[in-house]
mmCIF entry with sequence, helices, sheets and N, C-alpha, C, O atoms, coordinates in Angstrom:
data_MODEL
# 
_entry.id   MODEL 
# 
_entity.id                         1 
_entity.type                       polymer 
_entity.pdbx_number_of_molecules   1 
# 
_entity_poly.entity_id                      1 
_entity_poly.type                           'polypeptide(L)' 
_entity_poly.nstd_linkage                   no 
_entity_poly.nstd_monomer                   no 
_entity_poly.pdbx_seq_one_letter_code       
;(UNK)(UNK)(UNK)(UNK)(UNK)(UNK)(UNK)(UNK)(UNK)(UNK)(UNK)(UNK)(UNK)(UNK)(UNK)(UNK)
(UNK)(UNK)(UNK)(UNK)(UNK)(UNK)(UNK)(UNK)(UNK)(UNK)(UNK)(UNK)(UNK)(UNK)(UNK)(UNK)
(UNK)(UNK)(UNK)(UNK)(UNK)(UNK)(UNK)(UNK)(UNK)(UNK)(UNK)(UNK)(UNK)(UNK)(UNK)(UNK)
(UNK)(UNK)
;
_entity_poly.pdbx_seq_one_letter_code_can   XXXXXXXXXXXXXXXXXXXXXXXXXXXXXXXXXXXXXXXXXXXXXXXXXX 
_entity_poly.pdbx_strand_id                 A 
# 
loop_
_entity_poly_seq.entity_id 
_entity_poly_seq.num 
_entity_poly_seq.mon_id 
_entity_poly_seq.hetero 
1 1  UNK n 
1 2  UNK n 
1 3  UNK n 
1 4  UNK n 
1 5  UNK n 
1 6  UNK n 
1 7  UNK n 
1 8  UNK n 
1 9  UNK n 
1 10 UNK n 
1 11 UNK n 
1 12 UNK n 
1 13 UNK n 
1 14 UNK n 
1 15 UNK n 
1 16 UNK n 
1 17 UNK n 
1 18 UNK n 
1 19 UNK n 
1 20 UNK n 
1 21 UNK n 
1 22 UNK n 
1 23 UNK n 
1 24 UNK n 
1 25 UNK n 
1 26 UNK n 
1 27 UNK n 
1 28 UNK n 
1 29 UNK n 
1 30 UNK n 
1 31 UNK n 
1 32 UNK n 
1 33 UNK n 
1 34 UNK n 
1 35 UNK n 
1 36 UNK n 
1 37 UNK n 
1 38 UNK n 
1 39 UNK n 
1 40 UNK n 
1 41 UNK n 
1 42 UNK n 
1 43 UNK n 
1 44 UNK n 
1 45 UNK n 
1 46 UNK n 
1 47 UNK n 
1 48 UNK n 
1 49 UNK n 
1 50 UNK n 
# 
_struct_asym.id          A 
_struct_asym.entity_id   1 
# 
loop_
_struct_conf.conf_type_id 
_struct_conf.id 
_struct_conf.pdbx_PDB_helix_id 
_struct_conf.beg_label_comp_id 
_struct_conf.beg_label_asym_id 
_struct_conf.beg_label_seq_id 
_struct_conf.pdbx_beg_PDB_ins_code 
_struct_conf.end_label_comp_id 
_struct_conf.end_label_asym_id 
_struct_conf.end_label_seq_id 
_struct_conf.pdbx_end_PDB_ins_code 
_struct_conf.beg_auth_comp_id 
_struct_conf.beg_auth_asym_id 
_struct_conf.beg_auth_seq_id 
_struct_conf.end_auth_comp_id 
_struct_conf.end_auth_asym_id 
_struct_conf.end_auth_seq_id 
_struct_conf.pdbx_PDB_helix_class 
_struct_conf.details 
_struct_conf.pdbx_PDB_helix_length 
HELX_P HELX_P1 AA1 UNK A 5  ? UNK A 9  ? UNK A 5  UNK A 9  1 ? 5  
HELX_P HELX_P2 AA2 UNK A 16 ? UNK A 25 ? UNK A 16 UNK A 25 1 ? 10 
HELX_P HELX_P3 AA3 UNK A 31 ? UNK A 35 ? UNK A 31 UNK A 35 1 ? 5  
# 
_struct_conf_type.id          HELX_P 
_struct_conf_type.criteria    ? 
_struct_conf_type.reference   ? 
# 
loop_
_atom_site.group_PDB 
_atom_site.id 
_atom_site.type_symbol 
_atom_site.label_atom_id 
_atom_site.label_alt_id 
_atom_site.label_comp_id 
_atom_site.label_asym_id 
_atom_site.label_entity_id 
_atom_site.label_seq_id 
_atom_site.pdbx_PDB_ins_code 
_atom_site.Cartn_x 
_atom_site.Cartn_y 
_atom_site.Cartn_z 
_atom_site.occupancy 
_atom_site.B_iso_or_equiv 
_atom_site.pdbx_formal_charge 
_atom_site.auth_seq_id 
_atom_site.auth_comp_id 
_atom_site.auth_asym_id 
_atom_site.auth_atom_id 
_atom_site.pdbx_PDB_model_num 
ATOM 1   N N  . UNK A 1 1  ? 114.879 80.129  189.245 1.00 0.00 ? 1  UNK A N  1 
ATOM 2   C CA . UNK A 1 1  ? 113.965 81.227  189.013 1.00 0.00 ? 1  UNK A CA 1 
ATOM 3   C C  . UNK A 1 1  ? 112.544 80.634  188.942 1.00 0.00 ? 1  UNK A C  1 
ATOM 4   O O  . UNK A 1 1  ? 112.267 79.652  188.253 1.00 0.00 ? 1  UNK A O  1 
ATOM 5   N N  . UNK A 1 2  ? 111.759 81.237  189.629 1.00 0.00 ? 2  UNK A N  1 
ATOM 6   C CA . UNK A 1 2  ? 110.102 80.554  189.720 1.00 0.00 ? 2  UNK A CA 1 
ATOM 7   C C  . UNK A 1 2  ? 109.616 81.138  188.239 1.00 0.00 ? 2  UNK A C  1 
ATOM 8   O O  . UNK A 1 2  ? 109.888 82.175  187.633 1.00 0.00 ? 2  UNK A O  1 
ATOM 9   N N  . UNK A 1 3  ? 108.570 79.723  187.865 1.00 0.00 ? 3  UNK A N  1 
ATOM 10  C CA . UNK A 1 3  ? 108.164 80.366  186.604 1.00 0.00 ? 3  UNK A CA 1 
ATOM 11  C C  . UNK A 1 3  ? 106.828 80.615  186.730 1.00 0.00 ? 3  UNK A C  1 
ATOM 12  O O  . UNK A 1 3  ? 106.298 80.060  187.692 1.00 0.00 ? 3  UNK A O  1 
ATOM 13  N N  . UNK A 1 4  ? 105.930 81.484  185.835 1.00 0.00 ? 4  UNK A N  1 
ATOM 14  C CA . UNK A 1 4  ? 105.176 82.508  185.840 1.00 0.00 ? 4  UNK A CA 1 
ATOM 15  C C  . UNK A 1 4  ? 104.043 81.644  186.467 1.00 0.00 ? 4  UNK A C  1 
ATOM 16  O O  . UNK A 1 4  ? 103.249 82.374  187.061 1.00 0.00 ? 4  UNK A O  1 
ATOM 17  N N  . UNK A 1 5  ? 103.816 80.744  186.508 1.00 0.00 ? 5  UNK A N  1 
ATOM 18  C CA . UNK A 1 5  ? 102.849 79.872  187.340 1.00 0.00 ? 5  UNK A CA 1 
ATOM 19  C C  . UNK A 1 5  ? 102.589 79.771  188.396 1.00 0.00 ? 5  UNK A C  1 
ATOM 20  O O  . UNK A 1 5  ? 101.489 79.536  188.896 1.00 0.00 ? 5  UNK A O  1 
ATOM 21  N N  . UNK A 1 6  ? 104.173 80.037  189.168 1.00 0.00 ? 6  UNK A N  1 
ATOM 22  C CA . UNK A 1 6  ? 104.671 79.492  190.773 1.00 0.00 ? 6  UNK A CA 1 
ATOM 23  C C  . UNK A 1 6  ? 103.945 81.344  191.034 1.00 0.00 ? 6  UNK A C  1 
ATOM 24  O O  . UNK A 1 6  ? 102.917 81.563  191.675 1.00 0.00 ? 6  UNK A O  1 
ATOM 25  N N  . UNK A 1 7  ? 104.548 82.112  190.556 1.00 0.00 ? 7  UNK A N  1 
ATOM 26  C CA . UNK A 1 7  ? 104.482 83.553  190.704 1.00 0.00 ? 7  UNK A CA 1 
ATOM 27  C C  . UNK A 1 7  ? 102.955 84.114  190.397 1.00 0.00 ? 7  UNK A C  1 
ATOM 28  O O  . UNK A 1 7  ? 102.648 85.221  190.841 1.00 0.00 ? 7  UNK A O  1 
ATOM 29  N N  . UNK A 1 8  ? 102.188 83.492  189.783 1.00 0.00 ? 8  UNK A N  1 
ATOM 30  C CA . UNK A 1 8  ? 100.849 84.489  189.832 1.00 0.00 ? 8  UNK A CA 1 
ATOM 31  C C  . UNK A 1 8  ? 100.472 83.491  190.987 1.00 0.00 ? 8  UNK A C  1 
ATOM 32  O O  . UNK A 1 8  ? 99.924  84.186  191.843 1.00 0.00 ? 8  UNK A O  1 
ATOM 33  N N  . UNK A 1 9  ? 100.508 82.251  191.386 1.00 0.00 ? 9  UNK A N  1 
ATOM 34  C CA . UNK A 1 9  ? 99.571  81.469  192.658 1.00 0.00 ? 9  UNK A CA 1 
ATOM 35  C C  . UNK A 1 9  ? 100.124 82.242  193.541 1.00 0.00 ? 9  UNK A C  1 
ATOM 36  O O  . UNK A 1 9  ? 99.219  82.789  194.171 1.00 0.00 ? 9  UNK A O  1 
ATOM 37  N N  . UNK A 1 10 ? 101.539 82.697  194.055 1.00 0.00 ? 10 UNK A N  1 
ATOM 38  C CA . UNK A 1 10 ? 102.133 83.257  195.288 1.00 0.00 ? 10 UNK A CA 1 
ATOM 39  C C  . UNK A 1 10 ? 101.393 84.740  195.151 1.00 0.00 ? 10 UNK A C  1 
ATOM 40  O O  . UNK A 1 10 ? 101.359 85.372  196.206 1.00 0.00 ? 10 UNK A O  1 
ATOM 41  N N  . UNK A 1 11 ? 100.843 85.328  194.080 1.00 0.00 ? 11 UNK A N  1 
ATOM 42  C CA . UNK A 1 11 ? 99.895  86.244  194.038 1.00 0.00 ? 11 UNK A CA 1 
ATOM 43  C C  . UNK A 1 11 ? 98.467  86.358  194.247 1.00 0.00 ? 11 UNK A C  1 
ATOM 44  O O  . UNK A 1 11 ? 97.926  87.414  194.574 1.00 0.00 ? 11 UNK A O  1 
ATOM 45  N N  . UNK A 1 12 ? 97.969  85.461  194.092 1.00 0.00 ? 12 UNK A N  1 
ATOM 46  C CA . UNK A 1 12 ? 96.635  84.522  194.524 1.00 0.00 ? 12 UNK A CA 1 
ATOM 47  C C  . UNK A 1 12 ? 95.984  84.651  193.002 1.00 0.00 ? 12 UNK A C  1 
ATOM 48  O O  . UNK A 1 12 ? 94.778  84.758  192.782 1.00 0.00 ? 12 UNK A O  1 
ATOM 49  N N  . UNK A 1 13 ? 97.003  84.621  192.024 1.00 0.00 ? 13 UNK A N  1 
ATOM 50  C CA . UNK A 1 13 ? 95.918  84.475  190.745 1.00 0.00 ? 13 UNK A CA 1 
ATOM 51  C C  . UNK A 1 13 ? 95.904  83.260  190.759 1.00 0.00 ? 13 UNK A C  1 
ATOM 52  O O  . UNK A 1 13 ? 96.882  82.546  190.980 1.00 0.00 ? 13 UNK A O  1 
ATOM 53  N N  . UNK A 1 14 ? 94.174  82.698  190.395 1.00 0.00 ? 14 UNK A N  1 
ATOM 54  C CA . UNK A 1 14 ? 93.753  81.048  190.250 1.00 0.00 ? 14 UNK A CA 1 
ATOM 55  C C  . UNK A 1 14 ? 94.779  80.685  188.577 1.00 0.00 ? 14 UNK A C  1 
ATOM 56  O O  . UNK A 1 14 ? 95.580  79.791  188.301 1.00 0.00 ? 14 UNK A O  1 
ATOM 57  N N  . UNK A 1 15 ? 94.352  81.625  187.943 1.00 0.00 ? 15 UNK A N  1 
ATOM 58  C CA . UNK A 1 15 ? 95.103  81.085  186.304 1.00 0.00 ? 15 UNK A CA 1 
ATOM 59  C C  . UNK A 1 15 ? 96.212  82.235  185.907 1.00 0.00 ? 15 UNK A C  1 
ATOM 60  O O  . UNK A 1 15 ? 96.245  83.464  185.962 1.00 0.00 ? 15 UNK A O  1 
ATOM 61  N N  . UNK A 1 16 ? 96.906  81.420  185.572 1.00 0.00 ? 16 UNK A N  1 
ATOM 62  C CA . UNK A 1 16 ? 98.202  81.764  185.047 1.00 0.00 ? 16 UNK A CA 1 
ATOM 63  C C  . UNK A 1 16 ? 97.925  83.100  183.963 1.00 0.00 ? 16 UNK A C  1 
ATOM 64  O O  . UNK A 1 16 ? 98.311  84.265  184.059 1.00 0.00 ? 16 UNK A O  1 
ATOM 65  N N  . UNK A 1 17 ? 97.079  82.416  182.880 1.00 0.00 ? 17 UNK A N  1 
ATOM 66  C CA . UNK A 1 17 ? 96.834  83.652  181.998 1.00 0.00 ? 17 UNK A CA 1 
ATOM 67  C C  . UNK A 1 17 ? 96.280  84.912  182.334 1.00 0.00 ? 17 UNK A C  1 
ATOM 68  O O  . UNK A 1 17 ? 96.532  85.984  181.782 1.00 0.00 ? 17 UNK A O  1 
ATOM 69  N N  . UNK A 1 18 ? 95.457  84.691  183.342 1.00 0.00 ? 18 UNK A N  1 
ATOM 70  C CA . UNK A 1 18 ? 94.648  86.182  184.087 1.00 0.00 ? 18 UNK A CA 1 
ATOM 71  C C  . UNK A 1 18 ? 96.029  86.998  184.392 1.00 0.00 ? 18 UNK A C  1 
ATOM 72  O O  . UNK A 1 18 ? 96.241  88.111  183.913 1.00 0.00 ? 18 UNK A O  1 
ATOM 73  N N  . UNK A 1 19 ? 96.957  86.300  185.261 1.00 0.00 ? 19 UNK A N  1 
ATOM 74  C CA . UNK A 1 19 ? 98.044  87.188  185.769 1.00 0.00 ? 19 UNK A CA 1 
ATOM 75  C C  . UNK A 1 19 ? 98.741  87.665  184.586 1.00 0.00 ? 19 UNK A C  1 
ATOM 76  O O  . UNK A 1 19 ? 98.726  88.886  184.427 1.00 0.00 ? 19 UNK A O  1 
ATOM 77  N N  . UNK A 1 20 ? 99.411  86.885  183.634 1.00 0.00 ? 20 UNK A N  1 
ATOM 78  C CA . UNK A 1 20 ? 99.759  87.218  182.534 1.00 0.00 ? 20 UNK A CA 1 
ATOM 79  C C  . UNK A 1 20 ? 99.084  88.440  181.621 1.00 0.00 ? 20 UNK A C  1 
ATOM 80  O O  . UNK A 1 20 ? 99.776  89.415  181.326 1.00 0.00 ? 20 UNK A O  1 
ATOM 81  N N  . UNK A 1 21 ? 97.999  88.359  181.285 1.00 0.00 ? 21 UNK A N  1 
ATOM 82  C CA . UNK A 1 21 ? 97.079  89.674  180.876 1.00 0.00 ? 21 UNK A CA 1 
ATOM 83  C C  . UNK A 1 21 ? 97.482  90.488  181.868 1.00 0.00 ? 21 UNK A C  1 
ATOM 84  O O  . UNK A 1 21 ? 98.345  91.167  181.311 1.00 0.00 ? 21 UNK A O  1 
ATOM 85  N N  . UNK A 1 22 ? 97.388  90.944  183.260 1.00 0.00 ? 22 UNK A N  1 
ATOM 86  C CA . UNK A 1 22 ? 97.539  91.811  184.178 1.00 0.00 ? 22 UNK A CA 1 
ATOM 87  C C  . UNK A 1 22 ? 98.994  92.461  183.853 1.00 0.00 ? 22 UNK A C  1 
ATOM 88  O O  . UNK A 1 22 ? 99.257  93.651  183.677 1.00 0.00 ? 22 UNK A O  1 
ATOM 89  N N  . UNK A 1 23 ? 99.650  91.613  183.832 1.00 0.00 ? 23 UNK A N  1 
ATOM 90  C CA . UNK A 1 23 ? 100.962 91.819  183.796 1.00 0.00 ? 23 UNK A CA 1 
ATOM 91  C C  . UNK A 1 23 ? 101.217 92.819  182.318 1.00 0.00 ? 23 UNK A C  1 
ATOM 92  O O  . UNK A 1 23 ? 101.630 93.969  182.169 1.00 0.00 ? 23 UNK A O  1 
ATOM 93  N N  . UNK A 1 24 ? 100.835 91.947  181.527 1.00 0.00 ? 24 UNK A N  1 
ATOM 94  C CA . UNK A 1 24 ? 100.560 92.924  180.204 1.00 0.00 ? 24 UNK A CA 1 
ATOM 95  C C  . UNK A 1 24 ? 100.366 94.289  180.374 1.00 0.00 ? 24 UNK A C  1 
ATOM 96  O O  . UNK A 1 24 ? 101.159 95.166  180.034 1.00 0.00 ? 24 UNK A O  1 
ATOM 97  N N  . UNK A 1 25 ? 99.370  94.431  180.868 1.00 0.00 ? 25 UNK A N  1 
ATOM 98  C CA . UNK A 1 25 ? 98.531  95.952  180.911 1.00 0.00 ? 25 UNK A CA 1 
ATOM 99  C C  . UNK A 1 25 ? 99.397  96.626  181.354 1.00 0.00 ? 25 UNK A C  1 
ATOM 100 O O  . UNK A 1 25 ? 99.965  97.376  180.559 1.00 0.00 ? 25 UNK A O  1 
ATOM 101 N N  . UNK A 1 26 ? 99.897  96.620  183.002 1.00 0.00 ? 26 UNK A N  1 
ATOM 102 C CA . UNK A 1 26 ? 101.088 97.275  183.515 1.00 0.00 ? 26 UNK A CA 1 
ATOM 103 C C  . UNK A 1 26 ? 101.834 97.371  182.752 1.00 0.00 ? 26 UNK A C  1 
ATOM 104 O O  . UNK A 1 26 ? 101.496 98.229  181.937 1.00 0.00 ? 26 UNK A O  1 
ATOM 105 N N  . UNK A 1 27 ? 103.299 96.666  182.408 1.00 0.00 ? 27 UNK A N  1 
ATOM 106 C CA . UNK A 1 27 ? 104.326 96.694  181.937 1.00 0.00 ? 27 UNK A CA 1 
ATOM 107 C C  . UNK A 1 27 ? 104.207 96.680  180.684 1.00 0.00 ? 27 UNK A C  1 
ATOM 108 O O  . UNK A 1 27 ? 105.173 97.314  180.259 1.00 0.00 ? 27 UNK A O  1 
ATOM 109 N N  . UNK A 1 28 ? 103.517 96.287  179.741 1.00 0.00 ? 28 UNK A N  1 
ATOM 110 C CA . UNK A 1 28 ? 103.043 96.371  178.507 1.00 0.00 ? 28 UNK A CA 1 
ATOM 111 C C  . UNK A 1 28 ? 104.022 95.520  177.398 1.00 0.00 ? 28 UNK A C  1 
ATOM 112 O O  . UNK A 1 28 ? 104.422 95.823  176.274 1.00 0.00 ? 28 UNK A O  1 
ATOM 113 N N  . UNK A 1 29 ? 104.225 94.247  178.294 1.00 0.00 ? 29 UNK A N  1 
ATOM 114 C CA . UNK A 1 29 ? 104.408 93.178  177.605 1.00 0.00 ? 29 UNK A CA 1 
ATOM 115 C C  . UNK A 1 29 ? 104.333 91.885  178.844 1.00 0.00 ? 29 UNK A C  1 
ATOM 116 O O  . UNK A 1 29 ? 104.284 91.947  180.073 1.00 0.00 ? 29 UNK A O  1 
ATOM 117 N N  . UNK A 1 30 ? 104.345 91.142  178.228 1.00 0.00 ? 30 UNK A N  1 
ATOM 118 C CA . UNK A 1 30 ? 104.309 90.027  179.050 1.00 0.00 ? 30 UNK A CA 1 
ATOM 119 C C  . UNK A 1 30 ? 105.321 89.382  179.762 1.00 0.00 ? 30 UNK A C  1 
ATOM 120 O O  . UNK A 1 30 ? 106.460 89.260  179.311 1.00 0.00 ? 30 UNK A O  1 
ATOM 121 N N  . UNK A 1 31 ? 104.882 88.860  181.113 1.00 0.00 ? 31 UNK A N  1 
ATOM 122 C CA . UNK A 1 31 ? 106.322 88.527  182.040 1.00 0.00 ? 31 UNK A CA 1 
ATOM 123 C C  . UNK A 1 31 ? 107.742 87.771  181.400 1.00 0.00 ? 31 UNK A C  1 
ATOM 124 O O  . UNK A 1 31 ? 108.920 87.995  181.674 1.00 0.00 ? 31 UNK A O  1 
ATOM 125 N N  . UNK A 1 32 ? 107.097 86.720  180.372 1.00 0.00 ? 32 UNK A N  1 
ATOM 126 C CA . UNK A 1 32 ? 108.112 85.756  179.993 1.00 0.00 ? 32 UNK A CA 1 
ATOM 127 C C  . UNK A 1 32 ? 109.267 87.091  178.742 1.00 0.00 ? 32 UNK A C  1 
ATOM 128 O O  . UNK A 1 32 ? 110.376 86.736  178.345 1.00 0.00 ? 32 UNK A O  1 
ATOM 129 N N  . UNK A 1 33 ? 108.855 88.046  178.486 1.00 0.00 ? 33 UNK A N  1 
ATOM 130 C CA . UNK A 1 33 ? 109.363 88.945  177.639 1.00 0.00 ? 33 UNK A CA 1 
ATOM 131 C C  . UNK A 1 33 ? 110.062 89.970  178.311 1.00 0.00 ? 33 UNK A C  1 
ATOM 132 O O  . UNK A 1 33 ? 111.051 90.445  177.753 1.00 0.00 ? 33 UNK A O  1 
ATOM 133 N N  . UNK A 1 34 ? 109.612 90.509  179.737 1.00 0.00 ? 34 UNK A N  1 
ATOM 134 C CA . UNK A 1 34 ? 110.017 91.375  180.190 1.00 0.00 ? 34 UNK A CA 1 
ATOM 135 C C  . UNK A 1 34 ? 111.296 90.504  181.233 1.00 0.00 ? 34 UNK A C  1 
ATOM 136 O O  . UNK A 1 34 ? 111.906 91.223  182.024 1.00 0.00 ? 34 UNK A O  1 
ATOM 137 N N  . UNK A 1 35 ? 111.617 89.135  181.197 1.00 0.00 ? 35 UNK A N  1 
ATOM 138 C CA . UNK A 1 35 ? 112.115 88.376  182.251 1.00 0.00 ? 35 UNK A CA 1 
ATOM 139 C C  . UNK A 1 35 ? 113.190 88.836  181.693 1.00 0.00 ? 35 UNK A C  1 
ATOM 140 O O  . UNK A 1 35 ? 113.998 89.533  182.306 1.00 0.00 ? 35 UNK A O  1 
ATOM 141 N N  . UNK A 1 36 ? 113.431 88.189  179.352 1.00 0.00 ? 36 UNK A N  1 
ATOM 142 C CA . UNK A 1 36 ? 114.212 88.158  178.884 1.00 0.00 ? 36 UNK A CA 1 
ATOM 143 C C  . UNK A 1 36 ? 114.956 89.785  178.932 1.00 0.00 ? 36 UNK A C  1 
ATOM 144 O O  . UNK A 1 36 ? 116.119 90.017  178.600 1.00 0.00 ? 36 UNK A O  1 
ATOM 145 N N  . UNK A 1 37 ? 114.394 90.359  179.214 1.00 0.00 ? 37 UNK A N  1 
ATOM 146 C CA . UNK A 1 37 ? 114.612 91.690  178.483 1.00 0.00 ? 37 UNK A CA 1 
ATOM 147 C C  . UNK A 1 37 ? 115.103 92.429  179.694 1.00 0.00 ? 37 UNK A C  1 
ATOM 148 O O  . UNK A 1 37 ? 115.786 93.405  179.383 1.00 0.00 ? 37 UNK A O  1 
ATOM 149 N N  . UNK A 1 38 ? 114.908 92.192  181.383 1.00 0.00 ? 38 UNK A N  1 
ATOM 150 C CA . UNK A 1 38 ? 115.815 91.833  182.276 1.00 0.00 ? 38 UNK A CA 1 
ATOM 151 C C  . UNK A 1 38 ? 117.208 91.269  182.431 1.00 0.00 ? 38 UNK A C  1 
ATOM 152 O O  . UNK A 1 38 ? 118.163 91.658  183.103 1.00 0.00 ? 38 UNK A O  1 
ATOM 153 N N  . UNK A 1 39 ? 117.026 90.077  181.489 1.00 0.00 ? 39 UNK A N  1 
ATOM 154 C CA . UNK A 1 39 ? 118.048 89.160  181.964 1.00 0.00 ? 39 UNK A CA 1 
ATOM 155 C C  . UNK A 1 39 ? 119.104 89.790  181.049 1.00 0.00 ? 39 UNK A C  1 
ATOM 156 O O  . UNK A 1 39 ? 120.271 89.421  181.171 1.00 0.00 ? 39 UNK A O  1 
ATOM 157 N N  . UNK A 1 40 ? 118.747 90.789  180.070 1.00 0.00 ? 40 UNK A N  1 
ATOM 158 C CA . UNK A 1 40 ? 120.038 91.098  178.782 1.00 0.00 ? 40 UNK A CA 1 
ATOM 159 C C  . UNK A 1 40 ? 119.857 92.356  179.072 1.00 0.00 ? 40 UNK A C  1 
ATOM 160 O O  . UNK A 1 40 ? 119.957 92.977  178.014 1.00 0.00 ? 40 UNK A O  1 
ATOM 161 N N  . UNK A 1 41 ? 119.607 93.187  180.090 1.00 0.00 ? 41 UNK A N  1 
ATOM 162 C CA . UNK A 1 41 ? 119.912 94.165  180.674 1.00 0.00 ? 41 UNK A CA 1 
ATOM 163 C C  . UNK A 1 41 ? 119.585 95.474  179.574 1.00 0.00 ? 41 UNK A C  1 
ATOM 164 O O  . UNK A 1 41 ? 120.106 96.526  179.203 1.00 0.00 ? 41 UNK A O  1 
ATOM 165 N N  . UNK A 1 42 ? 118.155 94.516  179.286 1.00 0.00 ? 42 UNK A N  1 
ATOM 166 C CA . UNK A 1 42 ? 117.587 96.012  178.373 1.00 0.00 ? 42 UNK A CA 1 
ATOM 167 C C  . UNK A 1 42 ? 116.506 96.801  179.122 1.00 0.00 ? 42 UNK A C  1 
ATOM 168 O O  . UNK A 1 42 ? 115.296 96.587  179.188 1.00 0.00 ? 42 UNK A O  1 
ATOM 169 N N  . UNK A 1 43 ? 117.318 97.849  179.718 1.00 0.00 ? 43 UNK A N  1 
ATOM 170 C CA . UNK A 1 43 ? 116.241 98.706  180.912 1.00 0.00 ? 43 UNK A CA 1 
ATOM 171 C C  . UNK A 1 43 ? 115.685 99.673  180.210 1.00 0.00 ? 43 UNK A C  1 
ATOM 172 O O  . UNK A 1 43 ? 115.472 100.634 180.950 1.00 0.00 ? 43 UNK A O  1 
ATOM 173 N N  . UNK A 1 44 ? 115.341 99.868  179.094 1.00 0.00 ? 44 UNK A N  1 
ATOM 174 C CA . UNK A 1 44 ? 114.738 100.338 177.947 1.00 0.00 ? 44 UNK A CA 1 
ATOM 175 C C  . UNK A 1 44 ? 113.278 99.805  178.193 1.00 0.00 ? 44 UNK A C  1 
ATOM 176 O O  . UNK A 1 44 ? 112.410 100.498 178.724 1.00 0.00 ? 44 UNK A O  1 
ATOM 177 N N  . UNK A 1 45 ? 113.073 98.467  177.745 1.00 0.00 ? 45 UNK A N  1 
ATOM 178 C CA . UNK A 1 45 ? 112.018 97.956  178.050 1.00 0.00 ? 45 UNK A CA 1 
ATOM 179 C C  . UNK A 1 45 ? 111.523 97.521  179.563 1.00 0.00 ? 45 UNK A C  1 
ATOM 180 O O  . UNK A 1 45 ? 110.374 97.218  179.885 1.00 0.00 ? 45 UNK A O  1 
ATOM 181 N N  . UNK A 1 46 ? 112.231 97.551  180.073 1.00 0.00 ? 46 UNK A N  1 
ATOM 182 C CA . UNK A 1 46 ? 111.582 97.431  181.168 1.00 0.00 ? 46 UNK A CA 1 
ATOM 183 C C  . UNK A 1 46 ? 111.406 98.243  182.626 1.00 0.00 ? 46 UNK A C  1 
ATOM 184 O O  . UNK A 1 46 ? 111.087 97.904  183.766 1.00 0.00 ? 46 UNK A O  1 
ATOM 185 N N  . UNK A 1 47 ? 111.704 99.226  182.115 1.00 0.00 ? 47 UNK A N  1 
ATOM 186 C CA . UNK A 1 47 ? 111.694 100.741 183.129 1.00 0.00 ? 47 UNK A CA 1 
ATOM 187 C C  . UNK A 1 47 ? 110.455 101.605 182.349 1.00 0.00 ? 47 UNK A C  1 
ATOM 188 O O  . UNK A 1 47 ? 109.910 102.611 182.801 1.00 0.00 ? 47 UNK A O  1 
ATOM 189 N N  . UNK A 1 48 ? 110.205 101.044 181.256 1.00 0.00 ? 48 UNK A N  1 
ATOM 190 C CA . UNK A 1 48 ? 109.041 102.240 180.838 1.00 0.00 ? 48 UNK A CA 1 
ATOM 191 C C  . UNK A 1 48 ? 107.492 101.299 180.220 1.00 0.00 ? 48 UNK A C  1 
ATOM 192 O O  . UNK A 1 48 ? 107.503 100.282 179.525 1.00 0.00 ? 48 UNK A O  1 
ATOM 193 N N  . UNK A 1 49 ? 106.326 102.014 180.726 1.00 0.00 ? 49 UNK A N  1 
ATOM 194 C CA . UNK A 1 49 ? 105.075 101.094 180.759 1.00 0.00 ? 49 UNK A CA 1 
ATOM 195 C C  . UNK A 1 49 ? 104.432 101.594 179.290 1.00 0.00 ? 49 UNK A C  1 
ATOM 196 O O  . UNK A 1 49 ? 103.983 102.739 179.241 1.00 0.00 ? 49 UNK A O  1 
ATOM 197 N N  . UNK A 1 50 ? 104.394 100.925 178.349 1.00 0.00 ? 50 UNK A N  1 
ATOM 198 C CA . UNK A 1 50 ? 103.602 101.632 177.273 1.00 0.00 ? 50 UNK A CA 1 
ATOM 199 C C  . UNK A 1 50 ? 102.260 101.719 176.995 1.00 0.00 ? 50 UNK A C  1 
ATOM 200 O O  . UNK A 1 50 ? 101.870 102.379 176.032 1.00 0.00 ? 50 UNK A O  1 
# 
């Protein structure tokens, strides 16, 4: 699994944290939270943007 580093450069963010904030705003938590919260199949959090 690419980690959030590999994934904002393949986005053309220069820094990791810019994408991370971005990511925030949308989904309304952060990638490394919404990965977990994927991976344990809580579509609670991650089907709805707060």
């Amino acid at each position: 699994m690419p980690s959030v580093s590999e994934i904002s450069r393949k986005l053309g963010y220069t820094d990791p944290a810019s994408f991370t904030m971005a990511f925030k705003r949308w989904r309304g938590m952060p990638p490394t939270a919404f990965r977990e919260a994927s991976r344990y199949g809580d579509k609670e959090s991650w089907t709805s943007a707060h």
